[in-house]
MARBA-3410 file (N, C-alpha, C, O; in Angstrom, 1 decimal):
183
-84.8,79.5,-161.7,-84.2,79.7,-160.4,-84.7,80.9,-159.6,-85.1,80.8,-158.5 ~ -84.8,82.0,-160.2,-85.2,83.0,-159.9,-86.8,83.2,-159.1,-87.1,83.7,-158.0 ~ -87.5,82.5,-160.2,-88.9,82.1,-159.3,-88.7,81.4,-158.5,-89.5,81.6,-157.6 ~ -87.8,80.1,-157.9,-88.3,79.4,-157.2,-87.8,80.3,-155.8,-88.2,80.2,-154.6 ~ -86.9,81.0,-156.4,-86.2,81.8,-155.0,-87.4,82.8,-154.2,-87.6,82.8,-153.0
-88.0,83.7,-155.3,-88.9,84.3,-154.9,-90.3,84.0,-154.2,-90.9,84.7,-153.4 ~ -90.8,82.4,-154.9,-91.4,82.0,-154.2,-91.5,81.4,-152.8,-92.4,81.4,-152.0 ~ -90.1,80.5,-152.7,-90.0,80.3,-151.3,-89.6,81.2,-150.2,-89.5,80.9,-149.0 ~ -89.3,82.3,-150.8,-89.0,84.0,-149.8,-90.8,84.1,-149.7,-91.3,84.0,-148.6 ~ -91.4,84.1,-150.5,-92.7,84.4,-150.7,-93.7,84.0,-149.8,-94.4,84.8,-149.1
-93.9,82.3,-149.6,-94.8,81.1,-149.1,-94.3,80.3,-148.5,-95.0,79.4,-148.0 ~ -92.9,80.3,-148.3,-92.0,78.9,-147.8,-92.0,77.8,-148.9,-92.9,77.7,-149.7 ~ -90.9,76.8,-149.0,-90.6,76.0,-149.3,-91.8,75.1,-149.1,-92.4,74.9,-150.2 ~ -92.4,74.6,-148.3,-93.8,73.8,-147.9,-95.0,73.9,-148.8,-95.6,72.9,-149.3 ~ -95.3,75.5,-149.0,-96.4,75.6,-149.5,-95.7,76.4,-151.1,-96.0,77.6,-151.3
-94.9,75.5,-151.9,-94.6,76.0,-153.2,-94.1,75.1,-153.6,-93.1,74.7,-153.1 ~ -94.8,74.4,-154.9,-95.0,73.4,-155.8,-94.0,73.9,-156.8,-93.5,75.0,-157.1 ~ -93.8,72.5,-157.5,-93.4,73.1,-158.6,-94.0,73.3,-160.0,-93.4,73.5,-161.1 ~ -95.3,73.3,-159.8,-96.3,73.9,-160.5,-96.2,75.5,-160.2,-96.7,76.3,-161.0 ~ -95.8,75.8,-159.3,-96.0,77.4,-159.1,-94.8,78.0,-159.2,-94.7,79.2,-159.4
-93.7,76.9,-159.2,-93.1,77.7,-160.0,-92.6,77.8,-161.2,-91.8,78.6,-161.5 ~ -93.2,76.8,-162.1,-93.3,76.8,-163.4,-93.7,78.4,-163.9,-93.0,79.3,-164.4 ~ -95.1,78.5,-163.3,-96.1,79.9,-163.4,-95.2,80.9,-163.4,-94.5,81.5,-164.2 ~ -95.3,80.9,-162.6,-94.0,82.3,-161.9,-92.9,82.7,-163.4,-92.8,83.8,-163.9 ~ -92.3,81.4,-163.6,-91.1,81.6,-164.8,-92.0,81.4,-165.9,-91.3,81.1,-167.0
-93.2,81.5,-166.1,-93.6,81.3,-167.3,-93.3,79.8,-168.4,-93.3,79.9,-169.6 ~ -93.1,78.8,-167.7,-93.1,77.5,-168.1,-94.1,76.4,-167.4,-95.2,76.6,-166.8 ~ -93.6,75.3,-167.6,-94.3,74.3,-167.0,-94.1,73.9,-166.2,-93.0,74.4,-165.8 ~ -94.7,72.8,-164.9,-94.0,72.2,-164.3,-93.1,71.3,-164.0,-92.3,71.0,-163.1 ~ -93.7,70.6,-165.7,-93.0,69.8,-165.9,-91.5,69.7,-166.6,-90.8,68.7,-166.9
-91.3,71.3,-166.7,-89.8,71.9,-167.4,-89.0,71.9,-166.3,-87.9,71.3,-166.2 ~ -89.8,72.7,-165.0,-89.0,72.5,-164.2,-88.6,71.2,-163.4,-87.5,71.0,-162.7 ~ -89.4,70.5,-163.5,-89.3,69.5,-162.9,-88.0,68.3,-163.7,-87.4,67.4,-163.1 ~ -87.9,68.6,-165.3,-87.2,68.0,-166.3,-85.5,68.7,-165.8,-84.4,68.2,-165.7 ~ -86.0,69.9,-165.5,-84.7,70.8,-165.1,-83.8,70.5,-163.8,-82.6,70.8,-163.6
-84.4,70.1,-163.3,-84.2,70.0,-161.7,-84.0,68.5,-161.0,-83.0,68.3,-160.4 ~ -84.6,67.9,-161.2,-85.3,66.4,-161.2,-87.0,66.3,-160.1,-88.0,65.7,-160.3 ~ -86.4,67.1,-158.9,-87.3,66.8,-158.3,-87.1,68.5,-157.4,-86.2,69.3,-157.8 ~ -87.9,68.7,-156.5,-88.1,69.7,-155.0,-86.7,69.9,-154.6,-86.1,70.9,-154.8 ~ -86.3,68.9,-153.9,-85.3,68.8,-153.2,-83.8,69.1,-154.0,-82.8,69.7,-153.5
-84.0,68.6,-155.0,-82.8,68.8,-156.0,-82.4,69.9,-156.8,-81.4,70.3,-157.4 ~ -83.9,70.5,-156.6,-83.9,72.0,-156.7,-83.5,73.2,-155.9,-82.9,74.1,-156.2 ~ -84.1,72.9,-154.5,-83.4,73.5,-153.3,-81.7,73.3,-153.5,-80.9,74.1,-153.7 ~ -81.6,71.6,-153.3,-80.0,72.1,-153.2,-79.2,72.6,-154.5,-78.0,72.7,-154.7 ~ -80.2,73.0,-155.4,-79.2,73.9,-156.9,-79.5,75.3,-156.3,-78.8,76.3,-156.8
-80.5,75.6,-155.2,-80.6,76.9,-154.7,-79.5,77.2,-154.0,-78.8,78.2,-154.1 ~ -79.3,76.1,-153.2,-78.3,76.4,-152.0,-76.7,76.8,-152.3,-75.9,77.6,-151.7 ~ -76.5,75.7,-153.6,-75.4,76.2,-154.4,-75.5,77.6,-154.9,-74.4,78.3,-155.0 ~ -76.2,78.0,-155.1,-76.5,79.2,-155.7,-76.4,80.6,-154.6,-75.4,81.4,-154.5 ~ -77.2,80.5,-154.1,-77.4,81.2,-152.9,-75.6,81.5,-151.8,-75.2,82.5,-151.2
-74.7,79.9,-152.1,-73.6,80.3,-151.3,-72.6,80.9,-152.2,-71.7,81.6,-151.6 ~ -72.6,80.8,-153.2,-71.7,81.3,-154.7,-72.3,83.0,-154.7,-71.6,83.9,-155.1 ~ -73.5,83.0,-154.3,-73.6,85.0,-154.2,-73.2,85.1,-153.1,-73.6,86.3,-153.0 ~ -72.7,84.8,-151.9,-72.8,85.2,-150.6,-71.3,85.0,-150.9,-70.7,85.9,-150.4 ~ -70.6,84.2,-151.5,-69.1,83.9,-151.2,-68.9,85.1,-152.4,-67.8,85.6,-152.2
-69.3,85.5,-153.3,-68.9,86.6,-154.7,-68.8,88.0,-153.7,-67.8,88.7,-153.5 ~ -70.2,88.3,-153.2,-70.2,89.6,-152.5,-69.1,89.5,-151.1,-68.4,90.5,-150.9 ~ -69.1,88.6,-150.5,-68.4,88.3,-149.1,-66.5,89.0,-149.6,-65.7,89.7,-148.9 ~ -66.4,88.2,-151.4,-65.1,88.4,-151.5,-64.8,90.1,-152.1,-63.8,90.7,-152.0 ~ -66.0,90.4,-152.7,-65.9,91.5,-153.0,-65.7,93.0,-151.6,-65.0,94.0,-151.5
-66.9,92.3,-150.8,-66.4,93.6,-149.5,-65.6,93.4,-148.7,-65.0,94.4,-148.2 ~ -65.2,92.3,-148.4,-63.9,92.2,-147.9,-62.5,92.3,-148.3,-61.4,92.5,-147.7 ~ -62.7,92.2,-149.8,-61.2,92.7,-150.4,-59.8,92.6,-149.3,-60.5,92.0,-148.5 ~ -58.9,92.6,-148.9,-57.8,92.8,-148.1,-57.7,92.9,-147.2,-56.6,93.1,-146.7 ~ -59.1,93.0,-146.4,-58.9,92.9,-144.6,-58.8,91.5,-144.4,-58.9,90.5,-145.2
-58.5,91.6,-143.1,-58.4,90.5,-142.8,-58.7,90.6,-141.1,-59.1,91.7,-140.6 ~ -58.4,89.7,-140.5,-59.3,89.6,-139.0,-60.1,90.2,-139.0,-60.9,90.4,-139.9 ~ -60.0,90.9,-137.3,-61.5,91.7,-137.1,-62.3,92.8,-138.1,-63.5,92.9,-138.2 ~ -61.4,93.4,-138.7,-62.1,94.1,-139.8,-62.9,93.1,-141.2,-63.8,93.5,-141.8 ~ -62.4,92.2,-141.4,-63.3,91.3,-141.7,-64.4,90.3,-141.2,-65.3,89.7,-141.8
-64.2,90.3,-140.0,-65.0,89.9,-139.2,-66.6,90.8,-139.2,-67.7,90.4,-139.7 ~ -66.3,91.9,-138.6,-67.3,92.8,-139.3,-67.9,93.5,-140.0,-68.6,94.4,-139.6 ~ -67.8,93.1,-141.6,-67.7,93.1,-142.6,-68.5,92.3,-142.9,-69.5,92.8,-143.3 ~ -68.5,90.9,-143.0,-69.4,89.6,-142.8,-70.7,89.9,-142.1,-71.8,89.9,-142.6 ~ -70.2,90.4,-140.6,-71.7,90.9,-140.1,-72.5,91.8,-140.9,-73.6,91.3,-141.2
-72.3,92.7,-141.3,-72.6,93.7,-142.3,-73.5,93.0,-143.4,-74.7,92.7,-143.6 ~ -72.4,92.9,-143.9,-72.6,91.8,-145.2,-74.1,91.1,-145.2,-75.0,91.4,-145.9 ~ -74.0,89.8,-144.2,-75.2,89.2,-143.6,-75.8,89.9,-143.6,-76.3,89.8,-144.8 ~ -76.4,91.0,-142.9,-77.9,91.6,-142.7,-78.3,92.1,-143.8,-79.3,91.8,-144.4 ~ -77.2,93.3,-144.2,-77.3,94.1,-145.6,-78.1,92.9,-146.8,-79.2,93.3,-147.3
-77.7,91.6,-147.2,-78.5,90.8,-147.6,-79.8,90.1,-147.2,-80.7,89.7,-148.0 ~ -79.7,90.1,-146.0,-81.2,89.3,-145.9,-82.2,91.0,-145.9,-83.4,91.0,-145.7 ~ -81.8,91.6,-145.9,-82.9,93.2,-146.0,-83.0,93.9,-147.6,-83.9,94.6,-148.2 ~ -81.7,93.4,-148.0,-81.9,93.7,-149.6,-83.0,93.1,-150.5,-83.9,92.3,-150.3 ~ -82.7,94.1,-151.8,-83.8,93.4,-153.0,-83.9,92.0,-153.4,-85.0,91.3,-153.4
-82.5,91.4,-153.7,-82.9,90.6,-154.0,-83.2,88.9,-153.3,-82.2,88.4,-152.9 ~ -84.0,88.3,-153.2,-84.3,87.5,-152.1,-83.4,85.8,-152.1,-83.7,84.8,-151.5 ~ -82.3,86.2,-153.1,-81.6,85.2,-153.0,-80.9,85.4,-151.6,-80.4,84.4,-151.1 ~ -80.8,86.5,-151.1,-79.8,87.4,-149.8,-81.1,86.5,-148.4,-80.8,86.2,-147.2 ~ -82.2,86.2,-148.9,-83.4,86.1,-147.8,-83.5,84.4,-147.7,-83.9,83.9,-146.6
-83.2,83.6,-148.7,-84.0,82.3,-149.1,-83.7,81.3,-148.0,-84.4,80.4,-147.5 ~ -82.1,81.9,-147.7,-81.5,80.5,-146.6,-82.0,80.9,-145.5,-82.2,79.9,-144.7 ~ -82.3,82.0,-145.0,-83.1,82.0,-143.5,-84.2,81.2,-143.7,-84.4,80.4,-142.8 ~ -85.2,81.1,-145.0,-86.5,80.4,-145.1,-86.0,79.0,-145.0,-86.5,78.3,-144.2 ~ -84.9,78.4,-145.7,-85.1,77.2,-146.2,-84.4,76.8,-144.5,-84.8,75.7,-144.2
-83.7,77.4,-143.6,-83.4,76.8,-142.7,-84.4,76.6,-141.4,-84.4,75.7,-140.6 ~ -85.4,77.9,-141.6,-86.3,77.9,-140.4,-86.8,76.2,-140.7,-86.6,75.2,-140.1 ~ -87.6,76.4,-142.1,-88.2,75.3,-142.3,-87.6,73.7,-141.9,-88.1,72.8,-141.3 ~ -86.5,73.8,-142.4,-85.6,72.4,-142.3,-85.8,72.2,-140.4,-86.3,71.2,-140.0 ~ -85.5,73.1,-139.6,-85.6,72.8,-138.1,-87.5,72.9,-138.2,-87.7,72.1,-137.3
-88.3,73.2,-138.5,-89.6,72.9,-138.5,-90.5,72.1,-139.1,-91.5,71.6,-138.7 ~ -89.8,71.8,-140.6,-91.0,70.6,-140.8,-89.7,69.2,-141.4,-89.4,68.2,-140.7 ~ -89.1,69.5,-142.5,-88.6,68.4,-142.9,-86.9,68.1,-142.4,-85.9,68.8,-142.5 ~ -86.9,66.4,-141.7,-85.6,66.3,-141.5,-85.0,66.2,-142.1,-83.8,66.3,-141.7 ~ -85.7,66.1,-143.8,-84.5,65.5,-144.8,-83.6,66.6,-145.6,-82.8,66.4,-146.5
-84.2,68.2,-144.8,-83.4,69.4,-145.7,-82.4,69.7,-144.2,-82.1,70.9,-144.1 ~ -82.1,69.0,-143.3,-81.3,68.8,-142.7,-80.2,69.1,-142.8,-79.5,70.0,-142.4 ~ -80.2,67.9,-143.7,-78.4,68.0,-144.1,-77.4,69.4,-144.4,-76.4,70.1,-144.1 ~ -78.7,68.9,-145.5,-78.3,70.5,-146.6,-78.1,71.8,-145.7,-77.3,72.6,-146.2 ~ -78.5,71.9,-144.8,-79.1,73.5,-144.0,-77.7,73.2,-143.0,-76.9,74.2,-142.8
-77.5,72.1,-142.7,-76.3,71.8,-141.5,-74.9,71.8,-142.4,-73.9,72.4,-141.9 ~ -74.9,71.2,-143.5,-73.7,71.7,-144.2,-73.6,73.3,-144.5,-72.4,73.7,-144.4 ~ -74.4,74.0,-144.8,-74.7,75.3,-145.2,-73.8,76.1,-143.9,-72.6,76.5,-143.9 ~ -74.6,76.2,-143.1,-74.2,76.2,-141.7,-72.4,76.1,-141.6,-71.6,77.0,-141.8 ~ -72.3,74.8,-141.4,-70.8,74.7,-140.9,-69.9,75.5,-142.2,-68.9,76.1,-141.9
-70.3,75.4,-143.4,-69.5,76.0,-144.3,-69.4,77.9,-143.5,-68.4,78.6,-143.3 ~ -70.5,78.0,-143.3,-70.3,79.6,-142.6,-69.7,79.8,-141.3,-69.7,80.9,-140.9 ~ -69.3,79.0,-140.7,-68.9,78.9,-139.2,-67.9,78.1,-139.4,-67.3,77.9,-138.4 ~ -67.5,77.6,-140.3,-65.8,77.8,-140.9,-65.2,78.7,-141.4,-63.9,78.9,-141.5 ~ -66.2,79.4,-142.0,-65.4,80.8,-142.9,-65.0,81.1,-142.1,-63.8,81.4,-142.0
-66.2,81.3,-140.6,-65.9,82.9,-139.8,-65.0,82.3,-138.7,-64.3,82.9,-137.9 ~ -65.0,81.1,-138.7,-63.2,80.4,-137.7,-62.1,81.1,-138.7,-61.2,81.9,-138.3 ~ -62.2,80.8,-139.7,-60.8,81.0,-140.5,-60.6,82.8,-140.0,-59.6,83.2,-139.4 ~ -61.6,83.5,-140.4,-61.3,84.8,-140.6,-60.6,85.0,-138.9,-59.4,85.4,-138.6 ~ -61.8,84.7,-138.0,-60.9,84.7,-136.2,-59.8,84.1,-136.4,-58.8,84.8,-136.1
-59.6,83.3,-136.7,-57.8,82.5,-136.5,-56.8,83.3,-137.3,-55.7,83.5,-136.9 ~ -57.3,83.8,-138.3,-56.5,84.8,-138.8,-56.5,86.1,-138.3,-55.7,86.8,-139.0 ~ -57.1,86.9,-137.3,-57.4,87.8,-136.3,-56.1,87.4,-135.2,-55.2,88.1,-134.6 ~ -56.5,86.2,-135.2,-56.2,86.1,-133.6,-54.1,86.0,-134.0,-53.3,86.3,-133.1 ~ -53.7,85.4,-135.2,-52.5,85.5,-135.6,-51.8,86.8,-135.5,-50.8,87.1,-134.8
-52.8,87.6,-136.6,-52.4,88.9,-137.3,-52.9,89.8,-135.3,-53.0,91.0,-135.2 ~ -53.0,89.4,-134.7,-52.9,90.4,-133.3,-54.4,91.0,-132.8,-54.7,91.4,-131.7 ~ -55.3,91.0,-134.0,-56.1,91.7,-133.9,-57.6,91.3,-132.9,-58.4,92.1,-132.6 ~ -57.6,90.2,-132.7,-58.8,89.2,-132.3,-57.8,88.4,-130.9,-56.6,88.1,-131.0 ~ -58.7,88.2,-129.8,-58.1,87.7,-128.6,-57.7,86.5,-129.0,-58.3,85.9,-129.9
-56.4,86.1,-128.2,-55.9,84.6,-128.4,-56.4,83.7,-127.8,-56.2,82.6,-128.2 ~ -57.5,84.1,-126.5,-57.8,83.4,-125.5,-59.8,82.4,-126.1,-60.5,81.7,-125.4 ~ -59.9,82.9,-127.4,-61.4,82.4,-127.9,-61.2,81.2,-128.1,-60.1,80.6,-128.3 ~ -62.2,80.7,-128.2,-62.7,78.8,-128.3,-63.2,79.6,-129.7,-64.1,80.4,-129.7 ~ -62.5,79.1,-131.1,-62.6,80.2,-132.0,-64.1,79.2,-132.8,-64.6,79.8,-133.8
-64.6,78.2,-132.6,-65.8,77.5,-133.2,-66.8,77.7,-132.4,-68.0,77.8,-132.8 ~ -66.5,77.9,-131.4,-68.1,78.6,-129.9,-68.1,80.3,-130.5,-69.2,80.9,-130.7 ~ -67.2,80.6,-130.7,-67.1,82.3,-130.9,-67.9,82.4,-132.6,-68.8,83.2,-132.9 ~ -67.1,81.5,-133.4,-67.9,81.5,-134.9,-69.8,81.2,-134.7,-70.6,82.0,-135.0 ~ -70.1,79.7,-133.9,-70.7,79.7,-133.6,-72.4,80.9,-133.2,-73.4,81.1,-133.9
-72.0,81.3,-132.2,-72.2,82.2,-131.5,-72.4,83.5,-132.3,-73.4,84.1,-132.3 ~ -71.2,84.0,-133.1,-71.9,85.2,-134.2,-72.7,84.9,-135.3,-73.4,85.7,-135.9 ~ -72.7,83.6,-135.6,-73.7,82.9,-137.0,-75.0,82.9,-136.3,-75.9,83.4,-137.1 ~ -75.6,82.4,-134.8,-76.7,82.6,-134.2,-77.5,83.6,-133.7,-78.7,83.6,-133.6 ~ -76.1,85.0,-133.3,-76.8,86.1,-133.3,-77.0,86.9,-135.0,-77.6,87.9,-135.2
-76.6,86.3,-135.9,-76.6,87.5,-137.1,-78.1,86.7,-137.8,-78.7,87.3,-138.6 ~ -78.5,85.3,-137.4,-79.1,84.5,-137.7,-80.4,85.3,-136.9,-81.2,85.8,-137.7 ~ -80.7,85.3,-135.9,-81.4,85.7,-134.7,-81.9,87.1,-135.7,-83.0,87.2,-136.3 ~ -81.2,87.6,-135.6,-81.5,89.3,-135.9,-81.9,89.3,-137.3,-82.8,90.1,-137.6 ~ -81.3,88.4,-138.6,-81.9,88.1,-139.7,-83.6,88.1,-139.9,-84.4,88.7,-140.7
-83.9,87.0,-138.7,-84.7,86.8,-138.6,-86.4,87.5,-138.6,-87.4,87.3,-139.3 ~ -86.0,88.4,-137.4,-86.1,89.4,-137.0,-86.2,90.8,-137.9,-87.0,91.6,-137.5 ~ -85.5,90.9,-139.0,-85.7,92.1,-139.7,-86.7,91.0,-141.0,-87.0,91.7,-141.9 ~ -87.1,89.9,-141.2,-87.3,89.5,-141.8,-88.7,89.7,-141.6,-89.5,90.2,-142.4 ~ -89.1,89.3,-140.2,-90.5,89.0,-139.9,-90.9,90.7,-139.1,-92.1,90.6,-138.9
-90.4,92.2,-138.6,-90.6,93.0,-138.3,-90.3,94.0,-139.0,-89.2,94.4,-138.8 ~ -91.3,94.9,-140.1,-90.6,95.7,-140.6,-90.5,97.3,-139.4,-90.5,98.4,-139.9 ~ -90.4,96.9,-138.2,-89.8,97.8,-137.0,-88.4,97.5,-136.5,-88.1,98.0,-135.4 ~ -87.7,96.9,-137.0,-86.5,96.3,-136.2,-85.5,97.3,-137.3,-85.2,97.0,-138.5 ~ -85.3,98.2,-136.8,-84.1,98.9,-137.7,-82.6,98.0,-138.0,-82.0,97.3,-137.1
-82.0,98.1,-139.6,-81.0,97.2,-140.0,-79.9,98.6,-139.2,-79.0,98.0,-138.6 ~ -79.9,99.7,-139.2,-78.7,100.6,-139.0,-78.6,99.9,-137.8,-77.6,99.1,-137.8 ~ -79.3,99.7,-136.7,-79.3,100.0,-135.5,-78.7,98.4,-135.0,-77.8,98.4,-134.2 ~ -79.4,97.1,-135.7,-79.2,96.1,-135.7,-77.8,95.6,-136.0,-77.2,94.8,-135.3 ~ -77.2,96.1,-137.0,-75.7,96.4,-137.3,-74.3,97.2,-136.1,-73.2,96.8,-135.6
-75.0,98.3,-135.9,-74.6,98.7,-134.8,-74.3,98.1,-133.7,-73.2,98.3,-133.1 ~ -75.2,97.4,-133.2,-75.0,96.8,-132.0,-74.4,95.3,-132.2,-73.8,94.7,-131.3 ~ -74.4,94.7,-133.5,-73.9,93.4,-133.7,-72.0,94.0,-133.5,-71.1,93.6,-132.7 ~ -72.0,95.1,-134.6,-70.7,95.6,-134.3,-69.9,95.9,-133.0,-68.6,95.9,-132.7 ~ -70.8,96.2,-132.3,-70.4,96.3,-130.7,-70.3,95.3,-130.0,-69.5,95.2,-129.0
-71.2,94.3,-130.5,-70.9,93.6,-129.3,-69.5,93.0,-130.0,-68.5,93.2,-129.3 ~ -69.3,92.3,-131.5,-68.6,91.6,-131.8,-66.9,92.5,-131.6,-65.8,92.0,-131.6 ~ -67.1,93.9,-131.3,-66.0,94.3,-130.8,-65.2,93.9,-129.7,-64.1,93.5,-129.7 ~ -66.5,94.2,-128.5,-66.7,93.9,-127.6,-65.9,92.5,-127.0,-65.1,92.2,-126.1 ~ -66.6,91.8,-128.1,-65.8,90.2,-127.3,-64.5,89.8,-128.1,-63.6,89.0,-127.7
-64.5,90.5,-129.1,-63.3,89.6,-130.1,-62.0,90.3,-129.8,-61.0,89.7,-129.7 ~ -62.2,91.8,-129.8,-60.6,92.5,-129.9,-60.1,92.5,-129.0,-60.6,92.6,-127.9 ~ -58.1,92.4,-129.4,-57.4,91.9,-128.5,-57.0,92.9,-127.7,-56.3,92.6,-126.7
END
């Protein structure tokens, strides 16, 4: 798992076989391929993988907030991972560019991915907007929406520029997401 993560952080999903990443883990390809069944079947044991660390760390920094202080926390959270070591924090920005660039059929996968995160971040707003803290007046799936694109955007961005400062990029997500959400 580990190689295949690194290599599609690495080359993209397109240009990484599963011959390479046999190499990588020191097996075959055909281990992994006995392991996995196929590419695709492997991606989505990534994707599981990948949302089970993001949902472990997400519950760990968030601990007991709740609304807007978890709201920004998530932001946090987000970037702090796709800039970190390990590139399981990086893989879903790859595997999603790709899915909108070359293949329809990782689609799905990238679009469920998605709504699972832009349901988290409705629940946490609807629970903001109860608990007093987050305006009553948001279209709370445009507003989820809308911060999964900018944290997405800026991911990106620290991904492909090592000039794009993460403090600074944080900062200003925090601002704006102050900006529009508190009540």
């Amino acid at each position: 798992m580990q190689a295949s993560v690194e290599l599609i952080v690495e080359q993209g999903l397109a240009n990484t076989s599963l011959a390479d990443i046999g190499r990588r883990a020191g097996a075959s390809h055909a281990l992994v391929n006995h392991r996995f069944g196929s590419k695709d079947e492997l991606v989505d044991r990534i994707i599981e993988v990948a949302t089970a660390h993001y949902a472990e760390v997400a519950a760990e920094r968030i601990g007991r907030l709740t609304g807007l202080d978890a709201v920004l926390v998530v932001g946090d959270l987000y970037l702090d991972l796709v800039v970190g070591a390990d590139p399981l924090g990086r893989v879903h920005v790859v595997l999603w560019s790709e899915a909108i660039a070359n293949t329809a059929t990782r689609r799905t996968a990238q679009t469920e991915w998605d709504r699972q995160f832009r349901d988290f971040l409705s629940q946490l707003i609807e629970d903001g907007i109860a608990a007093g803290t987050i305006r009553p007046d948001l279209v709370v799936a445009e507003t989820a929406l809308t911060i999964v694109g900018v944290l997405r955007g800026i991911a990106m961005q620290l991904m492909l520029d090592e000039g794009v400062s993460l403090p600074d990029s944080k900062s200003l997500v925090r601002s704006l997401v102050l900006a529009e959400l508190r009540a």
